[in-house]
N, C-alpha and C positions, 0 to 999 in steps of 0.2 A: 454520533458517538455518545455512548453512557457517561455518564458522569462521574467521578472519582472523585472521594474524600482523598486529601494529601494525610497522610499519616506522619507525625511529627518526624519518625524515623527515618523518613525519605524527605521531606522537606527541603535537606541541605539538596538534594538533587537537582532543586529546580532554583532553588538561590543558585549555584553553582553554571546551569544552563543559563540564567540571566548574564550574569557575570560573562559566559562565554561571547554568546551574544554579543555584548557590550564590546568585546574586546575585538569580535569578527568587525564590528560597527565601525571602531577606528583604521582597522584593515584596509576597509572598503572606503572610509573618510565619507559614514554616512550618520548627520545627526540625529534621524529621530525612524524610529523602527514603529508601521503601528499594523497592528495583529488583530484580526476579527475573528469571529469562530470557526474553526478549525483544527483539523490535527499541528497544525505548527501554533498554534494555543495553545492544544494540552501537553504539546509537548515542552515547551515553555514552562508550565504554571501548575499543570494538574487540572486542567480545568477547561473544557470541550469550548464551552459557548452557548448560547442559546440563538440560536441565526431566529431572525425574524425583520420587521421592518423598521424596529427602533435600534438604534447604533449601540454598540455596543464592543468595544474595543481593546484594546492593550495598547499604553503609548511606552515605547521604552527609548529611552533618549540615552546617547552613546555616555553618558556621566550621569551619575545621579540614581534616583529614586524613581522606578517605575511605577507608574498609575495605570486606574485604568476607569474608564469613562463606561457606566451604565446605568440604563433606566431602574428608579429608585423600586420598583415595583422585583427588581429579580437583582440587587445588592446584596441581598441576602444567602443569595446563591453561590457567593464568593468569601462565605467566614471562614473558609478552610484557605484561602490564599490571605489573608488582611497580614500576615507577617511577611509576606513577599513583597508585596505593592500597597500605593496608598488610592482607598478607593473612591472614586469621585462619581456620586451619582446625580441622577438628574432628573427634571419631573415631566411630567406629559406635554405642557405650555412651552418648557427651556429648549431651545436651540443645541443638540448636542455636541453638533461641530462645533459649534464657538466655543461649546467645553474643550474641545481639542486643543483650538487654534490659543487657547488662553495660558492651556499646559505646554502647549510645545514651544511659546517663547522667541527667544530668538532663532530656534531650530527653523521656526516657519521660514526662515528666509535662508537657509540651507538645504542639503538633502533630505529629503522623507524618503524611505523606503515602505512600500504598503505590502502585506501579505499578499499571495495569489489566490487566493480564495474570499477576499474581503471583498464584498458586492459596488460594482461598480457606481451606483448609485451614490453610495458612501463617500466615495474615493472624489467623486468629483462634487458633495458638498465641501468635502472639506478644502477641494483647490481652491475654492472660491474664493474662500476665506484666508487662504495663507498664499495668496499669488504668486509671491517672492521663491517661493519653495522649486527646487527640480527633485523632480519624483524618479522614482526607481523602483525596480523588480525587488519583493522582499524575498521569493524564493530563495534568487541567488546567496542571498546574504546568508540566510539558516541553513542552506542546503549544504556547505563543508561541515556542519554541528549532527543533523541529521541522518546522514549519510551512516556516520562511525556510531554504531550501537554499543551501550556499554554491556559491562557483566548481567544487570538487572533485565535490559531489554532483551539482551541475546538468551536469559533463560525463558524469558515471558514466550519470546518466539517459539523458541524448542518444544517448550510446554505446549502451547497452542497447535504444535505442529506433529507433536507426539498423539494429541489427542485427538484430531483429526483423521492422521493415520487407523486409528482403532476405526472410527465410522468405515471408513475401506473396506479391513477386517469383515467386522459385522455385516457388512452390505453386501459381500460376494455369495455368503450363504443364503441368501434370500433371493427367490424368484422374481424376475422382473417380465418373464413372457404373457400377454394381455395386459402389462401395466401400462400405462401411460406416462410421457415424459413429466409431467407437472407433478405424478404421483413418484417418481423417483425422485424430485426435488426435493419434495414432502419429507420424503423416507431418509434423505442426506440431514437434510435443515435438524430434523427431530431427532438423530443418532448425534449430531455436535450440540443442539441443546440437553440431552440428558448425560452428557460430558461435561457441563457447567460452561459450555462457551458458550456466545451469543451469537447464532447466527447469522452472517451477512449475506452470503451469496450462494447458487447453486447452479450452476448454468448444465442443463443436461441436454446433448442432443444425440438422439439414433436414427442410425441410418444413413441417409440422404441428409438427413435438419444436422449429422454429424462433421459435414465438409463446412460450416459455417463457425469459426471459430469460438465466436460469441453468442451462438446461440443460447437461448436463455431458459427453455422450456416451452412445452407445445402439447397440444392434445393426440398428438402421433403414439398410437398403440404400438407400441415394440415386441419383436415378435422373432421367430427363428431366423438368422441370416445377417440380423442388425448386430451392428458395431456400437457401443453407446460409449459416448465420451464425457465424462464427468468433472466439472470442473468448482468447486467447490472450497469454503473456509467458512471460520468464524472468530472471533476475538477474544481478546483475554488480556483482560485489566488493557485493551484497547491497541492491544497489539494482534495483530490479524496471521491465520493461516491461510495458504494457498497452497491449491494442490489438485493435478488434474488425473486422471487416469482413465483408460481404455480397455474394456472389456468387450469380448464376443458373446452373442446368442446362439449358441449351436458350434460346431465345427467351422471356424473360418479357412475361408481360401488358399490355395499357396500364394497367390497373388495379397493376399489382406499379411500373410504373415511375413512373407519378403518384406513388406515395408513396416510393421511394426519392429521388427528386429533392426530395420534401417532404423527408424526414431527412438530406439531405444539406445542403440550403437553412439547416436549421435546426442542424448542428452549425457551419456556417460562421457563421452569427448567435451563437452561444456566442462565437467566437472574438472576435467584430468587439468584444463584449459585453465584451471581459476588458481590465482598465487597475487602476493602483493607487488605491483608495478605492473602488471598486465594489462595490458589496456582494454577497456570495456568493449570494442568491436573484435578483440581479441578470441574472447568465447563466442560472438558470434560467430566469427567465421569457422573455427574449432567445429561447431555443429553443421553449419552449414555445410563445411565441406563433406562431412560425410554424408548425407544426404543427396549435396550434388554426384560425390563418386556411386552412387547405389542408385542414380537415376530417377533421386526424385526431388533436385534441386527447384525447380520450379513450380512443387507442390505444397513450397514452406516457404510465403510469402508472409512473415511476422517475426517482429525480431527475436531475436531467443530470451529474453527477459526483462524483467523488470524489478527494482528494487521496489523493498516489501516493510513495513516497520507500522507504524501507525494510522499508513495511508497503505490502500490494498495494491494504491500502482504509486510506488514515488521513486527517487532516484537512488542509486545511477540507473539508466536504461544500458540494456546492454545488447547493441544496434550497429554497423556499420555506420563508421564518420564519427563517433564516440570515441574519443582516444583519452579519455579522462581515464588514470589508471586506480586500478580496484586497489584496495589498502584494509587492513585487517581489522576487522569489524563491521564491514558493507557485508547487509545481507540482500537477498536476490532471489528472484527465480530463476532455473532452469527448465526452460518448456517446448522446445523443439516440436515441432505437429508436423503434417502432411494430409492434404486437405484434396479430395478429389470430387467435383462438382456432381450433385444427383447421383453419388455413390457411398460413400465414408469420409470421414476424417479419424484420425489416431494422432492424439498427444499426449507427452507424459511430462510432468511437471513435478518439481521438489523444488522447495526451498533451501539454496547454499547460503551458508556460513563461510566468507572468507576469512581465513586464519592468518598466521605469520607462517605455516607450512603448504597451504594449500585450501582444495576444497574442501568444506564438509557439510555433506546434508545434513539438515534438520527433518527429513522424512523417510521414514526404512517403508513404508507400506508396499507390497510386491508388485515389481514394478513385472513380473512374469506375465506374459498372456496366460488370461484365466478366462475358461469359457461358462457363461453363465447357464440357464436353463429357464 
């Protein structure tokens, strides 16, 4: 993830997110929160991380003043947070855990909660040194904070998702017959960088390499008959688009068109399916069921989505056995597929907005079968 200057204007943003933090912390009756690089870093602080093999941390302790423990050589990396936290660096020789174990105090002998992303390596110098500690999942903790997007991130999103959409656009009019998968990536990645986002992912598969949900790209020449499935985003100010679509090479089948109208049918039912108190297996099933009534239940083996915000897959998931209910400001995917072995796969994916009325995409790009050339 890029790095972001905090801008004095937003600053209270992430004082405010500490604050919350803190207050999840007495919730859960957890004394010391510690955060490594990450998106639940920068969503904290404004400030990504530099992952590498020196420590490098956030300690936020449920009262008080947040610190943060780094190697003196990238301190400097953090003059845009010095009003949020107090910085405590360290030199090549110093023991950086014991920096920790120093600042967490008596916390050492209560709960830690460690991010899910902070390197295990880390995690258990620092047991070493605070024994007395019982540790615990830091996900849990941020994930009631992260989940609820506010006014700011729900426009970053829209934005990033609006201009995504436009690469779609653009992409339909151009010929992909004799291209290759790797050069359709190419051609996605460089239509959302000359749109000011930052590329992250493109996963394109046709044909046959199309029944593989996550396939990622391939030297497979695409050519009349292929189905190619696009599945693609990029970032903005660190907030990520997602977005899949499926277009034909030539005249598709009636057989290829029954079932994309079935997955079309059924990401529209996802949507209808989204309101606050709904339980997150709720829009699974919603899609699913159409799919299974149109006979092709057992060709959509994934759940139908996954929350979307500063990580490309984070919570809620939205899966059978999920009964965690959606609530207004959870964004998401909708992405229903059908996946047939050594033949095609067809998914179509938009990012929802749950509201206080309902669903709302953050993507209009045409979700119509359009056949390319």
């Amino acid at each position: 993830m890029t790095q972001t200057v905090v801008p004095a204007a937003v600053a209270s943003v992430y004082v405010d997110r500490l604050q919350r933090a803190q207050g999840e912390m007495a919730r859960q009756n957890v004394d010391l929160l510690v955060v490594g690089a990450s998106a639940d870093l920068f969503y904290l602080i404004g400030y990504a991380g530099h992952l590498s093999e020196r420590m490098s941390v956030l300690l936020l302790p449920r009262e008080g003043t947040p610190h943060y423990v780094v190697p003196g050589l990238e301190a400097a990396l953090l003059s845009d947070q010095r009003d949020l936290l107090e910085i405590v660096s360290w030199e090549e020789t110093e023991d950086p855990a014991a920096k920790v174990a120093a600042i967490a105090g008596a916390a050492s002998e209560g709960t830690v909660a460690v991010s899910d992303e902070l390197w295990t390596v880390f995690t258990i110098r620092m047991q070493r040194l605070m024994p007395g500690a019982r540790w615990s999942e830091g996900g849990q903790l941020l994930r009631p904070l992260r989940m609820i997007k506010d006014d700011r991130e729900i426009a970053l999103l829209a934005e990033a998702s609006r201009l995504t959409d436009e690469t779609w656009e653009e992409f339909l009019a151009t010929s992909v017959i004799g291209v290759t998968e790797r050069q359709v990536r190419e051609r996605l990645m460089g239509m959302i960088a000359a749109r000011g986002l930052t590329p992250t992912f493109a996963n394109v598969g046709s044909g046959p390499n199309g029944a593989s949900p996550h396939q990622s790209a391939s030297d497979r020449v695409i050519g009349p008959g292929d189905a190619i499935v696009c599945d693609w985003g990029g970032t903005l100010a660190g907030y990520h688009s997602d977005v899949t679509r499926t277009a034909h090479v030539g005249d598709p089948s009636a057989e290829f068109v029954a079932a994309y109208e079935a997955v079309l049918a059924a990401n529209q039912a996802a949507l209808d399916a989204v309101r606050p108190g709904a339980a997150c297996q709720d829009i699974d099933r919603a899609a699913r069921g159409v799919l299974t009534a149109a006979g092709f239940g057992e060709a959509f083996f994934h759940r139908t989505g996954h929350g979307l915000g500063l990580s490309v897959h984070e919570e809620p998931y939205l899966v059978e056995g999920n009964t965690l209910p959606l609530a207004a400001g959870m964004v998401f995917s909708d992405e229903p597929g059908v996946y047939f072995p050594d033949r095609f796969g067809i998914r179509i994916e938009d990012t929802v907005l749950c509201t206080e009325t309902g669903g709302r995409r953050l993507n209009e790009a045409t979700r119509a079968l359009t056949v390319m050339s």
